[in-house]
C-alpha positions as CSV (number, residue, x, y, z in Angstrom):
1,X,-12.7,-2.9,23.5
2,X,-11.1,-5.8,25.2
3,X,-7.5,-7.2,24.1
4,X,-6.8,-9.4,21.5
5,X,-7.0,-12.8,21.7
6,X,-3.1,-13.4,20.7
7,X,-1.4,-15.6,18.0
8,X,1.2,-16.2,15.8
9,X,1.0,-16.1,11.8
10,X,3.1,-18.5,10.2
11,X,2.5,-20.1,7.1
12,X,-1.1,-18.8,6.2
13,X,-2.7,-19.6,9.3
14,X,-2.9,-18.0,12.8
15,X,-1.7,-20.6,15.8
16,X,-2.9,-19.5,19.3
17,X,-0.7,-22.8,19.8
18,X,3.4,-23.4,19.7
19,X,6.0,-25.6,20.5
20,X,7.8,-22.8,22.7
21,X,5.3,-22.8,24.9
22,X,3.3,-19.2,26.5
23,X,4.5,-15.8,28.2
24,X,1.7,-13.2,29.7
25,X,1.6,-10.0,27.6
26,X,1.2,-7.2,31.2
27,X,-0.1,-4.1,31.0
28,X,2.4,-1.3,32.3
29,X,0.0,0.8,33.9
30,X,-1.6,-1.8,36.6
31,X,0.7,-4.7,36.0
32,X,-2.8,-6.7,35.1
33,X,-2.3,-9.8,32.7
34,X,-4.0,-8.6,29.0
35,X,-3.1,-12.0,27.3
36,X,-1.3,-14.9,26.3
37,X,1.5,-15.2,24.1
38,X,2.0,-18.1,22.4
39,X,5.9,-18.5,21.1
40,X,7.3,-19.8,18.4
41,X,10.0,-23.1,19.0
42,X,12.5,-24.0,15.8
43,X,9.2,-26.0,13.9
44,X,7.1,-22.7,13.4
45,X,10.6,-20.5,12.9
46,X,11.4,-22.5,10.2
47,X,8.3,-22.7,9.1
48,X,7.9,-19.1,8.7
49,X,11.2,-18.7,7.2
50,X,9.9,-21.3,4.4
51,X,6.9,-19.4,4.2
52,X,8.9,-16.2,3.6
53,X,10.7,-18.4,0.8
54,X,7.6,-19.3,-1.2
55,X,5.7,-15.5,-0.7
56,X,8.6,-14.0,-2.0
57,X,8.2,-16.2,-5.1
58,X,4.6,-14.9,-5.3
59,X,4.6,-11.6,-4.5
60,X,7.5,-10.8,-6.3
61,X,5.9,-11.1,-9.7
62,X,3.4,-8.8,-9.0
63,X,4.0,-4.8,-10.9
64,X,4.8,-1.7,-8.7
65,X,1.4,-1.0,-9.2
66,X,-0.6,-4.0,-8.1
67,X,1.7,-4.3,-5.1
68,X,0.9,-0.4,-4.8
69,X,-2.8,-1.0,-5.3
70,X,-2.6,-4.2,-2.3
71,X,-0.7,-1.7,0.6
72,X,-2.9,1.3,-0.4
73,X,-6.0,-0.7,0.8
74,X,-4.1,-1.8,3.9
75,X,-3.3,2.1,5.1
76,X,-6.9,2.5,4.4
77,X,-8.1,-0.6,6.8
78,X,-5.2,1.1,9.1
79,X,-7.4,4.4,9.3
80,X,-10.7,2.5,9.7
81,X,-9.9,0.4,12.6
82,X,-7.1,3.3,13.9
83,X,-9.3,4.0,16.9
84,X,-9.3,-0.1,18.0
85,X,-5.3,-0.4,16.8
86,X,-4.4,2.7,19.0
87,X,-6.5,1.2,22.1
88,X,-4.6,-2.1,21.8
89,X,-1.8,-0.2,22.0
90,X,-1.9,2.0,24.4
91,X,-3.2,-1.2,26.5
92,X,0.2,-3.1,26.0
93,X,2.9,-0.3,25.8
94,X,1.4,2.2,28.2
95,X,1.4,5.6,26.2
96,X,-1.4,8.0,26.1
97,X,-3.8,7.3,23.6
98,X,-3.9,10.3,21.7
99,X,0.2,9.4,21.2
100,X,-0.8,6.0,19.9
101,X,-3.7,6.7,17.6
102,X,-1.0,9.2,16.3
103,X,0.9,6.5,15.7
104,X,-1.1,4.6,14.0
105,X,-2.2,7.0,11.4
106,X,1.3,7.9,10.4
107,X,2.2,4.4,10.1
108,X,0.2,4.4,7.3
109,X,0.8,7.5,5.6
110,X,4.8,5.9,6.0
111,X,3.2,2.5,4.3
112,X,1.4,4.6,1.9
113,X,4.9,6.6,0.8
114,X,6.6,3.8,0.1
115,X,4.2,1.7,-2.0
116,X,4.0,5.3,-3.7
117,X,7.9,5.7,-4.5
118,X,8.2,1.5,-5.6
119,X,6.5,2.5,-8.6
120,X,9.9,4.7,-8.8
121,X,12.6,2.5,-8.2
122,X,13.9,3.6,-11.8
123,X,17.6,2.3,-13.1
124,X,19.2,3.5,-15.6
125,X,20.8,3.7,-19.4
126,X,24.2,4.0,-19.8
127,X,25.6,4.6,-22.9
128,X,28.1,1.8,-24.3
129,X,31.8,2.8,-24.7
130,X,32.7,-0.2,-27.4
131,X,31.0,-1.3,-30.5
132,X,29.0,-4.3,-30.7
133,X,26.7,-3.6,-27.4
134,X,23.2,-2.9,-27.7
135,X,22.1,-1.4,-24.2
136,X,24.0,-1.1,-20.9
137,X,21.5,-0.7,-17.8
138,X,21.6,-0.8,-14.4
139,X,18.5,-2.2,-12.8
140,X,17.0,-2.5,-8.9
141,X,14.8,-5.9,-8.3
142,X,13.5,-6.9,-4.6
143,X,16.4,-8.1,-2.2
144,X,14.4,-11.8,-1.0
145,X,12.8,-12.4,2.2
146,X,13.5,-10.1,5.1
147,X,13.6,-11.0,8.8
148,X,12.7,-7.7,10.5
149,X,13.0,-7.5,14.4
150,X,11.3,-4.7,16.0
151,X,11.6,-2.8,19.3
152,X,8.1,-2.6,22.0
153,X,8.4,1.2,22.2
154,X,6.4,2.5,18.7
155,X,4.8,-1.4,18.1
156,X,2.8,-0.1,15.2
157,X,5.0,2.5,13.7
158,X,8.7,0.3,13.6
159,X,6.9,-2.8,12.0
160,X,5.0,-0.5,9.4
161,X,8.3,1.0,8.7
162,X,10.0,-2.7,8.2
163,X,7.0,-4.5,6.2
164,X,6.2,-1.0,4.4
165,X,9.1,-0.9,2.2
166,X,9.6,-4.4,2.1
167,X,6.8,-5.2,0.7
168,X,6.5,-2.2,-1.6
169,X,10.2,-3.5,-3.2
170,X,8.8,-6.8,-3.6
171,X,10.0,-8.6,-0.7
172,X,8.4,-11.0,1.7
173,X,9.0,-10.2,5.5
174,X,8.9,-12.4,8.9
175,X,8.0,-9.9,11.6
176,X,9.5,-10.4,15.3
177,X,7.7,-7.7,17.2
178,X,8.9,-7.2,20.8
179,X,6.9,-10.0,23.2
180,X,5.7,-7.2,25.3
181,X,3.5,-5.9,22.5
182,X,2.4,-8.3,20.0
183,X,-0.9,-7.3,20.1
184,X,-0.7,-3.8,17.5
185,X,1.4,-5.9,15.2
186,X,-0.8,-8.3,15.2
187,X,-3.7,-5.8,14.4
188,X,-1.3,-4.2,11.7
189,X,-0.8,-7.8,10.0
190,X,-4.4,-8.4,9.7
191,X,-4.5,-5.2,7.8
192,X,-1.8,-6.0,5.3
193,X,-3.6,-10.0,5.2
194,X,-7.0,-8.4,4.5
195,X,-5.9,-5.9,2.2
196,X,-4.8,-8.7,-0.5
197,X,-1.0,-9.2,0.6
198,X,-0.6,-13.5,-0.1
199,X,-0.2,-15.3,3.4
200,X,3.5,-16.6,2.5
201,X,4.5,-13.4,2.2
202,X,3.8,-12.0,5.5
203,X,5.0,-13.8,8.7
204,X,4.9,-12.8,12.5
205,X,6.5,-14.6,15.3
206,X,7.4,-14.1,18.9
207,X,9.7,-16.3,21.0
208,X,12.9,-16.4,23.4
209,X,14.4,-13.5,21.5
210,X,18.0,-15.6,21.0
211,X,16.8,-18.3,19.3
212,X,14.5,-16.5,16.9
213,X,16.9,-14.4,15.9
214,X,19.7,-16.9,15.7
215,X,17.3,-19.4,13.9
216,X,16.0,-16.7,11.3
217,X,19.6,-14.8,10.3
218,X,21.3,-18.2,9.6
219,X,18.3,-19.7,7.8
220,X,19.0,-20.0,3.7
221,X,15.5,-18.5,3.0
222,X,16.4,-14.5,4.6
223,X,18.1,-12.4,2.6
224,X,17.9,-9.1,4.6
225,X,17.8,-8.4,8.2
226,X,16.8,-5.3,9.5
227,X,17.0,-4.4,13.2
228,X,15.4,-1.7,15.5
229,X,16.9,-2.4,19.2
230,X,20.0,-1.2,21.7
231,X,23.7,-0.7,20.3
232,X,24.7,-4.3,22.2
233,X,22.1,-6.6,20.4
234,X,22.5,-4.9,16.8
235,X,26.4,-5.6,17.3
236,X,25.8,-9.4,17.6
237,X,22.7,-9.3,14.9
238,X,25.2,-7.2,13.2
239,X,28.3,-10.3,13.3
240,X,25.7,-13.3,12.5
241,X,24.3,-11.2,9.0
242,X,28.0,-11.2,8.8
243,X,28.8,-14.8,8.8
244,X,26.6,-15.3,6.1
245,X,26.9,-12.5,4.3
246,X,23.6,-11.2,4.6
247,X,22.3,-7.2,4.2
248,X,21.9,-5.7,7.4
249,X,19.9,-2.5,8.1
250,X,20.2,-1.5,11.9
251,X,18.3,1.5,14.1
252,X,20.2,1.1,17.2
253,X,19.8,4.5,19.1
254,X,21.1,7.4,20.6
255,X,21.7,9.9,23.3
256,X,20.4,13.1,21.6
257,X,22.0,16.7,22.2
258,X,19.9,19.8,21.9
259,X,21.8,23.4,21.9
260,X,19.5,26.2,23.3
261,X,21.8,29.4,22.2
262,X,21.9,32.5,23.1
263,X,18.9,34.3,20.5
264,X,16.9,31.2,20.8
265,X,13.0,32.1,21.8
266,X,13.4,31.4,25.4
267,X,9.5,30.4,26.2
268,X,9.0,28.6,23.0
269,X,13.0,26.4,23.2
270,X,11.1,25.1,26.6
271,X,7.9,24.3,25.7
272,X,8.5,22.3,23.4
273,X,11.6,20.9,24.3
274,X,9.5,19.4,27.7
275,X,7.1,18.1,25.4
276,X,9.6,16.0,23.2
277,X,11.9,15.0,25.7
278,X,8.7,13.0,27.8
279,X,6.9,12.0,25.0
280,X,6.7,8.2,25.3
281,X,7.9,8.8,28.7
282,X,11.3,9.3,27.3
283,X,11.7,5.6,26.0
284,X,12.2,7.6,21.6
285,X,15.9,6.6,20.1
286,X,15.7,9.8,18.8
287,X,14.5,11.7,22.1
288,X,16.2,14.6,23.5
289,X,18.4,13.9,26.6
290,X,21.2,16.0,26.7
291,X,20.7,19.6,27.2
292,X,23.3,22.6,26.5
293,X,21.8,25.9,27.4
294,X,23.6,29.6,27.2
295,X,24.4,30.4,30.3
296,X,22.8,33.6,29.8
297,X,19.4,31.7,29.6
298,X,20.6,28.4,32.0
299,X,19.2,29.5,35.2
300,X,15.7,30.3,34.3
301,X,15.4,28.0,31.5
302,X,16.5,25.0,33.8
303,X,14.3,26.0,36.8
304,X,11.4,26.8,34.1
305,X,11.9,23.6,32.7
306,X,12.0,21.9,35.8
307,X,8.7,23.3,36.8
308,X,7.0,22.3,33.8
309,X,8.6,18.5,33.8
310,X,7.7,18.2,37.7
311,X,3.6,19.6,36.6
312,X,3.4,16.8,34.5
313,X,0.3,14.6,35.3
314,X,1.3,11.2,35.1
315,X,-1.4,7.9,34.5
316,X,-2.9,5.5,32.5
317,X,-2.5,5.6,28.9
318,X,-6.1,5.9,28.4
319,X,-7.1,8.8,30.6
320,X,-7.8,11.3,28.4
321,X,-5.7,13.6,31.3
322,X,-2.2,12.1,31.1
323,X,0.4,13.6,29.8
324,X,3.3,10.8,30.3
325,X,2.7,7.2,30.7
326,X,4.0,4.3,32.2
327,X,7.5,2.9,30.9
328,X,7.1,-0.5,29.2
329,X,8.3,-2.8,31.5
330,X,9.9,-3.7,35.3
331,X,13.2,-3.2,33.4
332,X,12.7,0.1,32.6
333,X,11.8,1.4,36.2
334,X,14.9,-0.3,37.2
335,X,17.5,1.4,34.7
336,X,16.2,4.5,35.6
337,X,16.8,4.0,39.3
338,X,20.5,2.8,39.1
339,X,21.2,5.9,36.7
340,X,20.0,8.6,38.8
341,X,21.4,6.7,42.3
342,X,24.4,6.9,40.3
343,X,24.7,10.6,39.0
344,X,23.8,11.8,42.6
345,X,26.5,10.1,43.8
346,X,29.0,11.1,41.9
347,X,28.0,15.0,42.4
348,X,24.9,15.8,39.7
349,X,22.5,17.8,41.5
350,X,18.4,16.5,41.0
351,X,15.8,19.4,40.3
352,X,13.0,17.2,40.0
353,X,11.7,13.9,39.7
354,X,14.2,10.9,40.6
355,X,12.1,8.1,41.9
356,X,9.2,5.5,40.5
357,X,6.1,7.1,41.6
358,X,4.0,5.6,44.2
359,X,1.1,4.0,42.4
360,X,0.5,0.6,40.8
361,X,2.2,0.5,37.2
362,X,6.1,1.1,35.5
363,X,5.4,4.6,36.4
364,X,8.5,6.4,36.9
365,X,8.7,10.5,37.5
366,X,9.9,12.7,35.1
367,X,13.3,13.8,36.1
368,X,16.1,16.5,35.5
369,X,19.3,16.9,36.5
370,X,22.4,19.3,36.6
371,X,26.1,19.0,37.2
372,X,26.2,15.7,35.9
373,X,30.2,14.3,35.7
374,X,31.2,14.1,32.3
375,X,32.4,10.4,33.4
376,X,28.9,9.5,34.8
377,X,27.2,6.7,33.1
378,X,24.1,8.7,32.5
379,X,26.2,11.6,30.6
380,X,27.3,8.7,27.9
381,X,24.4,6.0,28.0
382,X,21.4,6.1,26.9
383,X,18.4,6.2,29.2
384,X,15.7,5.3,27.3
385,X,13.5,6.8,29.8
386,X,12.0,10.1,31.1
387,X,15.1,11.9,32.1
388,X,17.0,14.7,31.2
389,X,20.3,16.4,31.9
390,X,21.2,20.4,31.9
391,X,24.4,22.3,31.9
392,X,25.5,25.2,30.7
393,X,27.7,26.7,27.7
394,X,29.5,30.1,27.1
395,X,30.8,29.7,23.3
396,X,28.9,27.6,20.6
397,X,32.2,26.1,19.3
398,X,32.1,24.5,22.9
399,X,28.3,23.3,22.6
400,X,28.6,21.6,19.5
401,X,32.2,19.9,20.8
402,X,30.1,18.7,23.3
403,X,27.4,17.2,21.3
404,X,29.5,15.6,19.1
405,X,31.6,14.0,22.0
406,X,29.6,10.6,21.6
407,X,29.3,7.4,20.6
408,X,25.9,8.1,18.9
409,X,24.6,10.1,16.2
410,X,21.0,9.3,15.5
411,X,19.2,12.5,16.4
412,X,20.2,16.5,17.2
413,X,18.8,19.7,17.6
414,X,19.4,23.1,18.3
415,X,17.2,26.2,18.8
416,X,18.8,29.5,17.3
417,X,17.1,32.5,15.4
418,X,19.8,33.6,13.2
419,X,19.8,32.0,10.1
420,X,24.0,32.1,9.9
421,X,24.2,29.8,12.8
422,X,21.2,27.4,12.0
423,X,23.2,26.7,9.0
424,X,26.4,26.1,10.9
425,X,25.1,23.9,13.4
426,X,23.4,21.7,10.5
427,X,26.7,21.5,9.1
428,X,28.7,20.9,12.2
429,X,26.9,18.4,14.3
430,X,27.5,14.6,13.8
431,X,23.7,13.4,13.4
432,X,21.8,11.7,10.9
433,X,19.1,13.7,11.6
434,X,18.9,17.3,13.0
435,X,16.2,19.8,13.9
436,X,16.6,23.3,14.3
437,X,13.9,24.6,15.9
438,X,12.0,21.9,15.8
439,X,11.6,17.9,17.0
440,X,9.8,16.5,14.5
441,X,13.0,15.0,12.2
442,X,10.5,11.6,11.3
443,X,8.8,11.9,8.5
444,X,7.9,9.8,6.2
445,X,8.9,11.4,3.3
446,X,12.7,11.7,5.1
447,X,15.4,9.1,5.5
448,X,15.8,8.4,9.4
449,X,18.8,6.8,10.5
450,X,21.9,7.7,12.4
451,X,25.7,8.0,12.4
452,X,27.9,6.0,14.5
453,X,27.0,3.7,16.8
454,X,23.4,4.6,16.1
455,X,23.5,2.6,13.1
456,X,23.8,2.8,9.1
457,X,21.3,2.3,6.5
458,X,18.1,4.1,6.6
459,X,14.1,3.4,7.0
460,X,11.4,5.5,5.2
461,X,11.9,8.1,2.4
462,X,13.1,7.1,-0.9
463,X,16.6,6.1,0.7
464,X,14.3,3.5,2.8
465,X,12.7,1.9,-0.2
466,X,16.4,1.2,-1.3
467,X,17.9,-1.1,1.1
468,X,15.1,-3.7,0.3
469,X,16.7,-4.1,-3.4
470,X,19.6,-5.3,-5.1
471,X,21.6,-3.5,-8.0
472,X,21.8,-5.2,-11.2
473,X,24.2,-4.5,-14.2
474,X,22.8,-6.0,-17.8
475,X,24.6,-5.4,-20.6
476,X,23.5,-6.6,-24.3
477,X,25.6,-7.3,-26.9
478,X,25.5,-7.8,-30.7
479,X,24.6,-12.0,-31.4
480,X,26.3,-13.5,-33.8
């Protein structure tokens, strides 16, 4: 399968043409041109954000039901062309397929969730307190049109998430998916398009990431932004929704903790702990980074860990061999050096990994180090890449201090067989989300968002569905 011819959908029709002229779309793994981007200028942004305006007319009117009925048929086109979604990709972000044809499917069991729960958005009945009223009820009804932005690391999975619920509410929504992969949104729109959603209500543009965002937050047409990007841009997103009073859903991150105590299964705390930290190649907001190990275990499990990060075969997302992919971008491989140069000079000790690997592509090594200064810039920032970072504890009061001792609070996890202290780290750690034995804290059937700086507001579960609405008190009196 060959990559998509790209364009824009603004206003019913697909433009391979703009007034903000073209940007090449690369692919990670060779650096190779896949395509063309055409980018939205302020016409086609405001164009879309009037198409938003007169979707949300239409769509609105439809029942829970037929709306339901409309994004069922789109997660069914998502399954049926899964296989061609996932190649497309895999082609523009770099990740092995298998990850991205996982990706696409529980996109749209998440799409499928949420058109599933609109039909529950219930209010509710309150009973009046004075004579002369005839109902008191408390109602939810679609927020308006939503400007989502999403991030190039899951390019199917944080759009679905975004148009998903929007739609299901009743909403109308203006994708921005990252430049670097605007080819599986694209696929994912022509599912929605196909499926029966109107072409005003669903918008995607691409552009200089500034002006689209500026443009769309202070237009009068979007009434909800939602946001899935680093803690820096969601603060200025954040001040603009502001300044027009606008509701604001961000996703903005973390810097993950995971505690490894003293009962935890030794063999089975590593395994799978290698396998989520370089999943993605590390570039997860929720992705393990920062591990606490007993020092009873620390020696072996850091050296066994080590061993099984350094074993990793790295390639092309569409070997069927790899087991860690490319990172997205130049950027990427960049970041990751000036982190680790950094740790090592200020004392952390490197076990494996470290460098960009010599081949063609983003590939950078998967890495682990120890000893790193609680100061260090990797010990408090995010690396959105494939590294990790060891040390040991003694008393779990001191682990959990330490994980807590943070900015963020998106995602945390521990690994502990005693049921007495599962429950106390689940109570005690500062996360939105936290898995005890286990990484798997997205679901769709779950709220996901963080604490802190990692955000507020949720995507997915029922919570999801309710940041796309607006509360509304009627009360009925007596005429007379």
């Amino acid at each position: 399968m060959k990559y998509p011819i790209l364009a824009l959908h603004i206003g019913g029709q697909w433009l391979t043409q703009t007034s903000g002229g073209e940007r090449p779309v690369l692919n990670p793994a060779d650096e190779s041109t896949l395509g063309m981007l055409p980018l939205a200028g302020e016409p086609e942004l405001r164009a879309a954000a009037e198409s938003a305006r007169r979707g949300f007319a239409q769509w609105r009117k439809l029942s829970a039901l037929e709306r339901f009925t409309v994004l069922r048929r789109a997660t069914d086109l998502m399954r049926e062309r899964a296989a061609d979604i996932a190649h497309v990709l895999t082609l523009e972000q770099g990740k092995p397929l298998a990850e991205a044809l996982r990706e696409v499917t529980l996109s749209a069991d998440i799409i499928e969730f949420q058109a599933e729960e609109a039909k529950r958005l219930y209010g509710r009945t309150v009973p009046p307190r004075v004579a002369g009223i005839l109902s008191q009820t408390v109602m939810r009804q679609p927020v308006g049109p939503v400007a989502a932005f999403t991030a190039w690391n899951f390019p199917v999975n944080l759009p679905a998430r975004k148009i998903g619920s929007a739609l299901a509410a009743g909403c109308s929504v203006v994708v921005k998916p990252a430049e670097e992969t605007p080819g599986s949104c694209m696929a994912l729109v022509r599912c929605f398009l196909d499926a029966g959603v109107p072409p005003d209500a669903l918008n995607m543009v691409c552009g200089e990431p500034a002006q689209v965002s500026s443009l769309l937050i202070a237009h009068p047409a979007i009434a909800k932004v939602s946001f899935t990007g680093s803690v820096a841009v969601g603060k200025l997103l954040g001040e603009m929704c502001a300044r027009g009073v606008k509701r604001y859903t961000p996703e903005l991150g973390g810097h993950a903790p995971v505690i490894v105590c003293e009962d935890a299964d030794f063999d089975f705390s590593l395994k799978t702990s290698v396998v989520a930290k370089y999943r993605n190649a590390g570039q997860v907001c929720a992705s393990p980074i920062r591990f606490y190990v007993h020092r009873k275990h620390y020696e072996a499990w850091s050296a066994g860990f080590a061993k099984a990060a350094g074993a990793l075969r790295l390639g092309p997302g569409l070997d069927a061999q790899t087991q860690m992919g490319p990172l997205a971008h130049a950027r990427r491989i960049d970041d990751m050096e000036t982190l680790v140069g950094e740790a090592i000079d200020q004392g952390a000790r490197l076990l494996c990994g470290g460098k960009r690997a010599a081949r063609p592509g983003y590939f950078f090594e998967a890495t682990v180090l120890t000893d790193v200064p609680p100061a260090c810039r990797l010990a408090n920032t995010e690396p959105f890449g494939p590294i990790a970072t060891i040390e040991p504890f003694d008393e779990l009061v001191n682990a959990i201090a330490k994980a807590n001792d943070s900015p963020y609070g998106l995602g945390a996890y521990a690994f502990t067989r005693d049921l007495v202290t599962a429950h106390r780290l689940a109570e005690e750690i500062e996360a939105g989300m936290v898995g005890i034995n286990h990484f798997g804290v997205s679901q769709p059937e779950m709220p996901f968002g963080g604490w802190k700086e990692s955000g507020h507001g949720h995507e997915m579960g029922a919570e999801g569905l309710l940041g796309y609405t607006e509360l509304k008190t009627v009360i009925v009196g007596v005429p007379r």
